[in-house]
BATI-837165 format. One record per residue (C-alpha): chain; x, y, z. Coordinates in pm, whole numbers, plus 50000, padded with zeros to 5 digits. Example, Ala and Ser with C-alpha at 12.3 -4.5 7.8 and 13.67 -1.06 7.14 Angstrom:
% BATI-837165
+------+-------+-------+-------+
: unit :  east : north :    up :
+------+-------+-------+-------+
:    A : 51230 : 49550 : 50780 :
:    A : 51367 : 49894 : 50714 :
+------+-------+-------+-------+
This chain:
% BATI-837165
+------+-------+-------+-------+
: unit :  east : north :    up :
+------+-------+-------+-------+
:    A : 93705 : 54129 : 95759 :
:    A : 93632 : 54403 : 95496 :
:    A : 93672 : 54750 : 95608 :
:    A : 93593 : 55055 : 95440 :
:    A : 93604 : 55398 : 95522 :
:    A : 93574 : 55255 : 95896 :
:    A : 93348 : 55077 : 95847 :
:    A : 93274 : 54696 : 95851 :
:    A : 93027 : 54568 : 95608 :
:    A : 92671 : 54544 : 95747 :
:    A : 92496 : 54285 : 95973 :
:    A : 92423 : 53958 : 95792 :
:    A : 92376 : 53592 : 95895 :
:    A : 92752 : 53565 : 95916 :
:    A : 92839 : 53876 : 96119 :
:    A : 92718 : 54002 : 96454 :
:    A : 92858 : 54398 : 96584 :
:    A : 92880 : 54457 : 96965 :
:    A : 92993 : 54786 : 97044 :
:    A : 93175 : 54695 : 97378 :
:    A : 93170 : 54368 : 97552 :
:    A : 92841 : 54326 : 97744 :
:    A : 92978 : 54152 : 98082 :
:    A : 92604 : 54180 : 98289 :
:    A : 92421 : 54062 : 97991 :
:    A : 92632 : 53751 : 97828 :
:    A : 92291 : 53591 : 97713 :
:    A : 92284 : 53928 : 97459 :
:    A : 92607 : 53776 : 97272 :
:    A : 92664 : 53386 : 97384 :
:    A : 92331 : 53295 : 97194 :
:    A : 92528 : 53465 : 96836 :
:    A : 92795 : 53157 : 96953 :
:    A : 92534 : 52905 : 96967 :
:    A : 92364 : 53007 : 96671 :
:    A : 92646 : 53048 : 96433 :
:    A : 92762 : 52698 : 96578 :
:    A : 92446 : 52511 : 96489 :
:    A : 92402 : 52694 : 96123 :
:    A : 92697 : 52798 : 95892 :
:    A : 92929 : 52927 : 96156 :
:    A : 93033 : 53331 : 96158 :
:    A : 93165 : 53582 : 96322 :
:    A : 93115 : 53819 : 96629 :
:    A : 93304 : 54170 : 96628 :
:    A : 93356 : 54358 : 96965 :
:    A : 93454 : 54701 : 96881 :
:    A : 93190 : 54769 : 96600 :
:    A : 92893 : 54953 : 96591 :
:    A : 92580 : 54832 : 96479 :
:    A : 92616 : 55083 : 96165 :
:    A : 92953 : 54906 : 96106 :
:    A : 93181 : 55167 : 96260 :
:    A : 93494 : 55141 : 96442 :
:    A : 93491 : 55263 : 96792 :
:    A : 93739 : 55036 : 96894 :
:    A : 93809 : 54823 : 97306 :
:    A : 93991 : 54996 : 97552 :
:    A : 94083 : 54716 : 97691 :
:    A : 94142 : 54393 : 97440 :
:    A : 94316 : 54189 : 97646 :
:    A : 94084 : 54190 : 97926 :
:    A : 93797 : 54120 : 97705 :
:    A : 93987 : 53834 : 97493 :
:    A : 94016 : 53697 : 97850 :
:    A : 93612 : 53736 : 97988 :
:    A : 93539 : 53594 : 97618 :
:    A : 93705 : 53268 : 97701 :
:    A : 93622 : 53203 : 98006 :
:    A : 93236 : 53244 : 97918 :
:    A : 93193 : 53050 : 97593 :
:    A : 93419 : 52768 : 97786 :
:    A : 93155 : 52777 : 98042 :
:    A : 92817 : 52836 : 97931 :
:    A : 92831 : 52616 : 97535 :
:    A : 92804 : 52270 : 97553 :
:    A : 92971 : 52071 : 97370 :
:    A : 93232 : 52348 : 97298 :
:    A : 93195 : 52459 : 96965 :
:    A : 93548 : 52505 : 96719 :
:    A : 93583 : 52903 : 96811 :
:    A : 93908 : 53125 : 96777 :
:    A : 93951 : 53488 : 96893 :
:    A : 94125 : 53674 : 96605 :
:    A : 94310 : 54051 : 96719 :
:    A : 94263 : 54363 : 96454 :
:    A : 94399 : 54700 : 96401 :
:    A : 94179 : 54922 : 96208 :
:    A : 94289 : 55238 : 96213 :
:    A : 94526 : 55265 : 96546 :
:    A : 94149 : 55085 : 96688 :
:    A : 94116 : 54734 : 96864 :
:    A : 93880 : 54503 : 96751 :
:    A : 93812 : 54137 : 96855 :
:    A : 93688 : 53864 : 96614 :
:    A : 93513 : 53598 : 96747 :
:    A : 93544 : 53325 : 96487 :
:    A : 93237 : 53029 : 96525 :
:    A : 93306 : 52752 : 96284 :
:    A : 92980 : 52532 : 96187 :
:    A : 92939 : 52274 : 96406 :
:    A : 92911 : 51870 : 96327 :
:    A : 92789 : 51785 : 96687 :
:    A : 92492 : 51996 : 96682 :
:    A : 92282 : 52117 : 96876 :
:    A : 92496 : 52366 : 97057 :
:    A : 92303 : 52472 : 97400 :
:    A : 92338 : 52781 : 97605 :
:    A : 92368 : 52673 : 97936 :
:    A : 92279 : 52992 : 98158 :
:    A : 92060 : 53128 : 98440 :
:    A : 91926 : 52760 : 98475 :
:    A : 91799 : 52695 : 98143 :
:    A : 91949 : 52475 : 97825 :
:    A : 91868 : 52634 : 97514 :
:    A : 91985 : 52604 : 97124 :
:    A : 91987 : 52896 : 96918 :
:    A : 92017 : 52953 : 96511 :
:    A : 92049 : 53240 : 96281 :
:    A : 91792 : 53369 : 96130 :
:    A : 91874 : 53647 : 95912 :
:    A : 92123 : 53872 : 96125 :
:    A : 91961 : 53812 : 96406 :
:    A : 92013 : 53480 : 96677 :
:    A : 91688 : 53299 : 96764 :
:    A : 91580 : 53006 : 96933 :
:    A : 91566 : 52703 : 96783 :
:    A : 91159 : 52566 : 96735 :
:    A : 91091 : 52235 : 96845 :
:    A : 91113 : 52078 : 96449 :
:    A : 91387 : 52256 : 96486 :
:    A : 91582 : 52099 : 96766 :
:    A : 91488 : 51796 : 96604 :
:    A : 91676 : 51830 : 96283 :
:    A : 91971 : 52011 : 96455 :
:    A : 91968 : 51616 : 96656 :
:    A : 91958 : 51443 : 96312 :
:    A : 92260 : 51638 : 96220 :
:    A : 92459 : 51572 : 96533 :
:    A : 92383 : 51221 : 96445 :
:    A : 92479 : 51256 : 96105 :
:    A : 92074 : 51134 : 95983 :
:    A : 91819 : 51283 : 95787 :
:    A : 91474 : 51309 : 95877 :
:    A : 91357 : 51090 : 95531 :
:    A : 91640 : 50847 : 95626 :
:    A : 91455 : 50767 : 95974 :
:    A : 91340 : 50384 : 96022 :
:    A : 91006 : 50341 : 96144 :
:    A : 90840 : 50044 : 96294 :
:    A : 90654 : 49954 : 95974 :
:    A : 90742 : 49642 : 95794 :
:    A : 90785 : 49668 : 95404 :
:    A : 90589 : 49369 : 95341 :
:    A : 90256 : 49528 : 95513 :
:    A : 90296 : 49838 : 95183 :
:    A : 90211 : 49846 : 94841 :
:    A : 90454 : 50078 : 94609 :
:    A : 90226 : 50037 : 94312 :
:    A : 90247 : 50425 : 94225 :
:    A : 90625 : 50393 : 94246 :
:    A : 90666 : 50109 : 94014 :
:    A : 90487 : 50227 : 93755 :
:    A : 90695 : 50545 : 93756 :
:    A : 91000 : 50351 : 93748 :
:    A : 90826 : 50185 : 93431 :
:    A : 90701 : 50497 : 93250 :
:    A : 90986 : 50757 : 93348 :
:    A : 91311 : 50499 : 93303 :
:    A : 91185 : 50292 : 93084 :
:    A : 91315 : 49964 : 93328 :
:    A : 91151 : 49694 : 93492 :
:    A : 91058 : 49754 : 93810 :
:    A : 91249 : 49527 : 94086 :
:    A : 91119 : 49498 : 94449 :
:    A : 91464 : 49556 : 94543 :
:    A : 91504 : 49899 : 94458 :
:    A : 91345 : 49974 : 94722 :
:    A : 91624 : 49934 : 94930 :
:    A : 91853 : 50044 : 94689 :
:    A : 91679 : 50370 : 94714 :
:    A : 91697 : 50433 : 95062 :
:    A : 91316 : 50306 : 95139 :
:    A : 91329 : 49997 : 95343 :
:    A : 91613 : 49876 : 95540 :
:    A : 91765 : 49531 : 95501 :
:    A : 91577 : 49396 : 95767 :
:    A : 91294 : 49491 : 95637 :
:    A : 91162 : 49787 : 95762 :
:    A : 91059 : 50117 : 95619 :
:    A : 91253 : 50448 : 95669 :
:    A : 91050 : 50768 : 95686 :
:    A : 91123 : 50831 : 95311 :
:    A : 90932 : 50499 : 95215 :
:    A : 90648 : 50579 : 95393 :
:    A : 90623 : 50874 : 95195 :
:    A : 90651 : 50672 : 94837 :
:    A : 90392 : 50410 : 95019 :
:    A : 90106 : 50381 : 94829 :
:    A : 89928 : 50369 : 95182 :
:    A : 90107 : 50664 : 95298 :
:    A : 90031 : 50743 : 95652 :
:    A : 90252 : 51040 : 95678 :
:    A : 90016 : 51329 : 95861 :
:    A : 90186 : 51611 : 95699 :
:    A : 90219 : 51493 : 95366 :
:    A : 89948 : 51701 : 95234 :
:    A : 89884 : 51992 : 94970 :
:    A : 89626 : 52266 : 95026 :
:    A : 89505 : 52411 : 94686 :
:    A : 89356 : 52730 : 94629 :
:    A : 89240 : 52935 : 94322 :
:    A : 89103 : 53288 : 94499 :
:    A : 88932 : 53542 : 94325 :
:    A : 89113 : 53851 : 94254 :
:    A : 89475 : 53929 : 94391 :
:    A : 89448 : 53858 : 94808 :
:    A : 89278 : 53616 : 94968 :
:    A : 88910 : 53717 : 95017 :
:    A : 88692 : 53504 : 94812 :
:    A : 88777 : 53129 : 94750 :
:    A : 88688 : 53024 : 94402 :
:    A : 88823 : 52652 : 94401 :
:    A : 89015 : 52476 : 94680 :
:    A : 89091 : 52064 : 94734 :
:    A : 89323 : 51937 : 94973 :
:    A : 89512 : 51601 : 94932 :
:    A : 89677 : 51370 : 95158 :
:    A : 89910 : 51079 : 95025 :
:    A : 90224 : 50921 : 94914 :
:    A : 90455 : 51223 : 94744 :
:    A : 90387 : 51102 : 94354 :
:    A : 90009 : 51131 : 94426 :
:    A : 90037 : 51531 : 94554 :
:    A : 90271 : 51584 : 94256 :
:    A : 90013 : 51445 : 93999 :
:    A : 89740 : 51644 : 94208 :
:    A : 89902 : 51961 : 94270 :
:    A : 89982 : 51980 : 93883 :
:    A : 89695 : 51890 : 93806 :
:    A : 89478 : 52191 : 94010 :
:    A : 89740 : 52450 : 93870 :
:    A : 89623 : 52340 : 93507 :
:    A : 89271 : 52337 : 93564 :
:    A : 89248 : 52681 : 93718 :
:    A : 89471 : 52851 : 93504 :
:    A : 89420 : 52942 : 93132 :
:    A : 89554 : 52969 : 92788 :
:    A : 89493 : 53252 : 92544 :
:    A : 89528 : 53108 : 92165 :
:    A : 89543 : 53372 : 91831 :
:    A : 89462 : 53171 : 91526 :
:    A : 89730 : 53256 : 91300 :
:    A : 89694 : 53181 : 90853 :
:    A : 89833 : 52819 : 90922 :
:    A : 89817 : 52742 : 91316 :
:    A : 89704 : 52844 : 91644 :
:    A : 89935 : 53033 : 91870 :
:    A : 89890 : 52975 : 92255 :
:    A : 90026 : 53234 : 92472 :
:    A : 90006 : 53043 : 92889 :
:    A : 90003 : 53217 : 93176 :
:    A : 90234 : 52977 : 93323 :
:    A : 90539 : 52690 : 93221 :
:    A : 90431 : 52376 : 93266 :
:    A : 90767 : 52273 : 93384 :
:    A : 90870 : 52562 : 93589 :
:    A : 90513 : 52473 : 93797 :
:    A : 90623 : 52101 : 93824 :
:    A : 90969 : 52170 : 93931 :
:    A : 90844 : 52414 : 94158 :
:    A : 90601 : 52137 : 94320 :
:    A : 90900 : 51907 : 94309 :
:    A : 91059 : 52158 : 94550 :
:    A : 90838 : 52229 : 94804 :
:    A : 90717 : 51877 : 94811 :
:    A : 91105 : 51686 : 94870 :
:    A : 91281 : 52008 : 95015 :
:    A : 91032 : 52073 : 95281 :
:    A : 91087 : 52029 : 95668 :
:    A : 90881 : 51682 : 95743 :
:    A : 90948 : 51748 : 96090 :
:    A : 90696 : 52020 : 96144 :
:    A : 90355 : 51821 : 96189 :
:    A : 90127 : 52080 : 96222 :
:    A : 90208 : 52285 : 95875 :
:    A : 90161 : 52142 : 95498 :
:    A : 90253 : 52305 : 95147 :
:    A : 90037 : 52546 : 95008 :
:    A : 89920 : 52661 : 94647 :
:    A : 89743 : 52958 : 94640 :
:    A : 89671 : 53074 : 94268 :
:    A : 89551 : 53446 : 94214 :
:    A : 89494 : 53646 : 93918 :
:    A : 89847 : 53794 : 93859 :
:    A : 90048 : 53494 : 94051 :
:    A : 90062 : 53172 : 94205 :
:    A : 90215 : 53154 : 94524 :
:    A : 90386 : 52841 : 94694 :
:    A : 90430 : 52792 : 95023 :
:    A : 90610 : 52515 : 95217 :
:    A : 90770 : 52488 : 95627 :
:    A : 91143 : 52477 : 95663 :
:    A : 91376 : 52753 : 95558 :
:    A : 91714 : 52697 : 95398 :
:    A : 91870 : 52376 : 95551 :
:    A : 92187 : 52681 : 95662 :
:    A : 91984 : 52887 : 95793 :
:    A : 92051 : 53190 : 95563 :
:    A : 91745 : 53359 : 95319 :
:    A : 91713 : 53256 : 94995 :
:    A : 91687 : 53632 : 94907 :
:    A : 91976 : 53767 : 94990 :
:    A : 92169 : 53555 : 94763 :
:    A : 92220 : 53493 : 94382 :
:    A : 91964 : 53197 : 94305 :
:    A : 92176 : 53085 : 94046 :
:    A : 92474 : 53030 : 94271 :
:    A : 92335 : 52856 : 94565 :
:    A : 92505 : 52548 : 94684 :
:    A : 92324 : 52238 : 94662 :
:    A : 92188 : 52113 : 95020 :
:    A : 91955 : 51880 : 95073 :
:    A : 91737 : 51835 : 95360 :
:    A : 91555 : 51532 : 95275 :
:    A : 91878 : 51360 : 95026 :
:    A : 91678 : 51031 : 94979 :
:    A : 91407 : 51202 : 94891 :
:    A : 91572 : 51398 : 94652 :
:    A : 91775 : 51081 : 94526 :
:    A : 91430 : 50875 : 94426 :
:    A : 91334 : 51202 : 94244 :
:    A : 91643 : 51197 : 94063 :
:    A : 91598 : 50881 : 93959 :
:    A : 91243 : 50922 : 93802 :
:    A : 91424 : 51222 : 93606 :
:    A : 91197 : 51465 : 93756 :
:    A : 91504 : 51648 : 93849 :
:    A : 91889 : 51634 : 93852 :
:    A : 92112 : 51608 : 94093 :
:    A : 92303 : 51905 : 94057 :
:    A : 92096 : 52136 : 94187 :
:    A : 91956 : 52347 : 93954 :
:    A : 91594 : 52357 : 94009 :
:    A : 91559 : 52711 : 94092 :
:    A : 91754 : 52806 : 93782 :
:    A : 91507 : 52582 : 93607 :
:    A : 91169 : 52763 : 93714 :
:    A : 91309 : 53104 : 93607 :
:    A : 91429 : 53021 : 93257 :
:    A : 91127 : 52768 : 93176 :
:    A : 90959 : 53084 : 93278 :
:    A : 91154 : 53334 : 93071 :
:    A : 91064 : 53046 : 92771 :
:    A : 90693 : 53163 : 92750 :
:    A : 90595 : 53399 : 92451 :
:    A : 90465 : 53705 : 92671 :
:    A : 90773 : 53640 : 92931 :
:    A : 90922 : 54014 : 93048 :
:    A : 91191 : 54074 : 93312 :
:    A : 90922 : 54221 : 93562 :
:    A : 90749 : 53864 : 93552 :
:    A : 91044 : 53707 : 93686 :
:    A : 90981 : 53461 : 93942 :
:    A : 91078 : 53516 : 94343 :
:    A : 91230 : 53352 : 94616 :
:    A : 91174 : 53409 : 94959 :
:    A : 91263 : 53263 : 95290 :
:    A : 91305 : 53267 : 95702 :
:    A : 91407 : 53037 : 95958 :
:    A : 91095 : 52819 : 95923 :
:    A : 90922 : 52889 : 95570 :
:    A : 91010 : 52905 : 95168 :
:    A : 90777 : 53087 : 94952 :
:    A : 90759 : 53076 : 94542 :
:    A : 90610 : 53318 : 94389 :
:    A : 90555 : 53306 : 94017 :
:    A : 90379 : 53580 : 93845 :
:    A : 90113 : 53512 : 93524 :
:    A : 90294 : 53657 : 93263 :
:    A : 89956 : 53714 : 93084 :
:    A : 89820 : 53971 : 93319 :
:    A : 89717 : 54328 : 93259 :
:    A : 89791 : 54209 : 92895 :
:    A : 89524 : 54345 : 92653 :
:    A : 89465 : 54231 : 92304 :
:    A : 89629 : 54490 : 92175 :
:    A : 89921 : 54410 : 92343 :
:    A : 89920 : 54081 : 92266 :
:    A : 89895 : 54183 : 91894 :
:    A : 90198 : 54376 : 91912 :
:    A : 90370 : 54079 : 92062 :
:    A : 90306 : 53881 : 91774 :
:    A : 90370 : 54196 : 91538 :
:    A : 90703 : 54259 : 91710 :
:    A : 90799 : 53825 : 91689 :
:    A : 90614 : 53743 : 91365 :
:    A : 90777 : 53752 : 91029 :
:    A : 90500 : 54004 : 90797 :
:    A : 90282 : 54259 : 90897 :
:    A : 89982 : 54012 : 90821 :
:    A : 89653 : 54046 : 91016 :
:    A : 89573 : 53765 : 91232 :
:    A : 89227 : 53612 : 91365 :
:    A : 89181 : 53757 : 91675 :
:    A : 88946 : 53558 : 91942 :
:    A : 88979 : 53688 : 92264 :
:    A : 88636 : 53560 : 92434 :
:    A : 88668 : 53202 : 92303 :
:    A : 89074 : 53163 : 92312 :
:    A : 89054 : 53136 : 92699 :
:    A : 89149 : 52734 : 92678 :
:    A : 89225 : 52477 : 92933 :
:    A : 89110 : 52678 : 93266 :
:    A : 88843 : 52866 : 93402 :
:    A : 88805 : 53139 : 93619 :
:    A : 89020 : 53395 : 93362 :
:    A : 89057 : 53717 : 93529 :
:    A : 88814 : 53922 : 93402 :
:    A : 89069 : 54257 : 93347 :
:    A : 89256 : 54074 : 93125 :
:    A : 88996 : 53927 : 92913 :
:    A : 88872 : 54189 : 92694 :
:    A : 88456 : 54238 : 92619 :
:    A : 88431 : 54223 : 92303 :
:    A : 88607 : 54091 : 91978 :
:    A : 88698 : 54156 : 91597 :
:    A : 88763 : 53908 : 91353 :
:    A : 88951 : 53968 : 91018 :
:    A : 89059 : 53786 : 90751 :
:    A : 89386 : 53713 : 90658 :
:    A : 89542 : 53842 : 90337 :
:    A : 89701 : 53521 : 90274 :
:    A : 89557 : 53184 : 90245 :
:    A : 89801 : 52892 : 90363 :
:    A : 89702 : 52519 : 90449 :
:    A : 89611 : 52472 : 90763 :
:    A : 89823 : 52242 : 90989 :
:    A : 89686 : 51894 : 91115 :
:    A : 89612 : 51837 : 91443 :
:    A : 89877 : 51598 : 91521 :
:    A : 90096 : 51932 : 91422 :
:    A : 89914 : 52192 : 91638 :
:    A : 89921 : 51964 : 91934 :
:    A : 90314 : 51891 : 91914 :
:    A : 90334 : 52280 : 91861 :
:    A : 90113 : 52346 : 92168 :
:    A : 90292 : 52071 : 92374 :
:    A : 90629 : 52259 : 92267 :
:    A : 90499 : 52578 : 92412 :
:    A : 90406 : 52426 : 92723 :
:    A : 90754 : 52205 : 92746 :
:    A : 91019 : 52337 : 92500 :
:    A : 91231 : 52037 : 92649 :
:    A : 90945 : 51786 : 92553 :
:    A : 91131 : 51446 : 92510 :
:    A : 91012 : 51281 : 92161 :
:    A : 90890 : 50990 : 92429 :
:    A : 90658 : 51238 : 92595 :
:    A : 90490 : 51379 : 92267 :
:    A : 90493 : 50993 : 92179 :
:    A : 90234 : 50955 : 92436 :
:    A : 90072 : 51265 : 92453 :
:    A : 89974 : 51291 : 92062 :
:    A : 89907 : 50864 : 92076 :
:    A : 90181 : 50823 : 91776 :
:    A : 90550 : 50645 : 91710 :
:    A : 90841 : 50784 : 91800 :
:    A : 90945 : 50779 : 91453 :
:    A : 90646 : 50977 : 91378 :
:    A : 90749 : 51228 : 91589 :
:    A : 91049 : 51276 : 91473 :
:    A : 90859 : 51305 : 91054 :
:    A : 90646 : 51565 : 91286 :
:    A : 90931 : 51729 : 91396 :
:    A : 91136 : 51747 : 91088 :
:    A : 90814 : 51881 : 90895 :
:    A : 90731 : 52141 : 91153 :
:    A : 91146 : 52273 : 91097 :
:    A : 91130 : 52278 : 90737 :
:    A : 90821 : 52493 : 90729 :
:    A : 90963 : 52689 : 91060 :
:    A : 90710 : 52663 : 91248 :
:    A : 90951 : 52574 : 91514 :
:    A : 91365 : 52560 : 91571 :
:    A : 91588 : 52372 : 91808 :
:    A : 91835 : 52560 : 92036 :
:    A : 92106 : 52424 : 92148 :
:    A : 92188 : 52041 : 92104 :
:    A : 91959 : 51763 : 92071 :
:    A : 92037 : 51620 : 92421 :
:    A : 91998 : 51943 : 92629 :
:    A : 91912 : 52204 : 92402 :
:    A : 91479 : 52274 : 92323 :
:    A : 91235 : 52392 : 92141 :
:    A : 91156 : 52690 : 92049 :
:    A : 90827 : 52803 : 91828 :
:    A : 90821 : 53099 : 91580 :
:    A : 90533 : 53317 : 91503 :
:    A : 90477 : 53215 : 91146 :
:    A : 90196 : 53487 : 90997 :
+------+-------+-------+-------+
């Protein structure tokens, strides 16, 4: 317990203040027991304020005693609870220690009703329905993905899945992975997880609502699609939408074009990847949501943080790895569209900070309650004028050289470009320098590395139709003339490309 200046630090999901034991209304502190029981555990202080001040029991021993008695009475099953004494300042205070419980759901049994509770924030609610449902999974030690269902293996195709396996690993695809995986049991029958990599998937919820609105709330739909289907298939969909209603700006420099995104490429997919596997599957009625507006993209998906605490209140780049769906996360892991270390919100921020236009104030956000997770990712392109995108490449570039400027026609690979940001008219000058211009095969590796400065040679391989070897004469080329440079080391360092004017 950290004191200072009596005071106790303030309410959070781990600490609940009570002034003075409440003996007529035991509800008002017995649910805190529940709750901090069926999330991370935490503690209740008798004697504190709800500003954090000491005021101190008259009576400790007496309310050490009523304390006992009630949580031995009304919890079920008894949660692991101590009552810790303190002195603060010639003041009594009473801890109530909760540690997290493995047998949850913890129930309040009182006035004639049964129910759970969790935190939410500082404050103890009751549990939703999905809720009580995945506090009973982890009583039972299960996970919702890990479920088996009724359906027989043999009665699904995984086609979608094995040619993942194929293209991502670059190994044969064996029927027996499946089980391997986590998909289908060894009798035979599907868990909830392989369902959801069926290429039949019959999962309700597994959907994806798409949006691209007009302007900066939501009045006036532009675009929208909705998709329904095995997890792989909303991946490849949801990706897809972002990319076609989003846009590119591109300044022709002397020797190459320079795109400037409004968005990572892989800071969007990992984001997908998150909502999609980290979502609660046990709410039916709810689905993830991508709603794209001019100056953000916003991602929604049901389920909180698996502890119960807000995403926002922490440092991103510290919190612990938890998985709600683990076999979920596993098969992911295996396609290496993530790692297993848990470091995809990391990810999303520094492919962010990666993009040429990237400032602090476009820095993407994390929010959370007890039953949603938001993403918000801001277009680092808007508001932007052409000026100030010259002085981006003036500030970056290597001369003071005038570039071609094309502001009306350099809005690539999207539609829909918010009109404040694209400006009415254009100039065009020439350059004072005349260098060769690069082949395509070299612009498209460069604009590839802009999208994906951790491009595998494999992936450009495919994208630009050529040998990895050629790559890698592509790559060298593009060095020596430094158009580009590699930070960091070849296995997990990337690209990085240099305004060359």
């Amino acid at each position: 317990m950290k004191i200072q200046d009596s005071k106790l630090i303030a309410e959070c999901t781990a600490y609940d203040f009570k002034k003075e034991l409440e003996r007529k209304k035991i509800r008002d502190w017995l649910k805190s027991v529940s709750a901090f029981a069926n999330t991370k555990g935490g503690s209740l202080f008798f004697g504190i304020a709800n500003d954090g001040s000491v005021v101190g029991l008259d009576n400790p021993q007496s309310v050490s005693d009523f304390i006992s008695e009630k949580v031995n009475a009304q919890l079920d099953p008894m949660p692991s609870w101590s009552l810790i004494p303190h002195d603060v300042d010639g003041k009594s205070v009473i801890e109530l220690a909760v540690k997290e419980g493995s047998q949850t759901p913890y129930y309040l049994n009182l006035d004639g009703t049964r129910k759970a509770y969790m935190r939410s924030g500082n404050e103890s609610v009751p549990v939703e329905s999905y809720q009580l449902v995945n506090l009973i999974l982890k009583g039972t030690n299960t996970t919702w993905d890990a479920v088996v269902t009724r359906e027989k293996a043999v009665d699904h195709s995984f086609t979608m899945l094995a040619n993942a396996i194929r293209e991502r690993t670059k190994t044969p695809w064996e029927p027996k992975l499946l089980e391997s995986f986590g998909l289908v049991t060894v009798d035979g029958f599907l868990t909830n997880a392989g369902l959801l990599f069926s290429d039949d998937c019959s999962v309700f919820q597994s959907r994806v609502f798409c949006t691209k609105w007009n302007g900066l709330e939501k009045d006036d739909a532009i675009n929208d699609s909705e998709y329904r289907g095995n997890l792989l298939y909303l991946l490849q969909m949801a990706t897809s939408f972002v990319k076609a209603n989003t846009a590119k700006r591109w300044y022709k420099l002397p020797s190459y074009r320079l795109n400037f995104p409004e968005y990572a490429e892989r800071a969007i997919e990992e984001t997908c990847i998150n909502h999609l596997i980290h979502r609660d599957m046990s709410v039916i009625g709810s689905e993830v949501h991508i709603d794209i507006y001019d100056d953000r993209i916003e991602f929604y998906s049901p389920g909180g943080m698996i502890d119960g605490t807000c995403i926002q209140d922490q440092d991103y780049r510290k919190v612990a790895s938890k998985r709600r769906n683990p076999i979920l996360a596993e098969v992911f892991a295996q396609l290496d569209y993530m790692e297993k270390r848990g470091s995809g919100l990391k990810k999303i921020v520094s492919r962010t900070a990666t993009l040429t236009a990237f400032t602090k104030d476009k820095t993407p956000i994390f929010r959370s309650d007890s039953s949603s997770f938001f993403t918000i990712i801001p277009n680092v392109n808007y508001g932007l004028t052409d000026a100030d995108f010259q002085r981006i490449i003036d500030s970056k570039g290597g001369n003071d050289e005038t570039i071609e400027r094309y502001p009306e026609n350099g809005v690539v690979e999207g539609e829909n470009y918010p009109k404040n940001t694209t400006p009415k008219d254009y100039t065009k000058t020439t350059p004072k320098l005349h260098q060769k211009q690069l082949g395509g095969t070299s612009q498209l590796i460069i604009d590839m590395l802009i999208d994906d400065p951790v491009a595998s040679v494999e992936k450009l391989a495919k994208v630009a139709g050529i040998s990895i070897d050629g790559v890698k004469w592509q790559l060298r080329k593009l060095k020596e003339g430094r158009y580009i440079e590699r930070i960091g080391s070849n296995r997990s360092g990337s690209w990085r490309v240099l305004i060359k004017k």
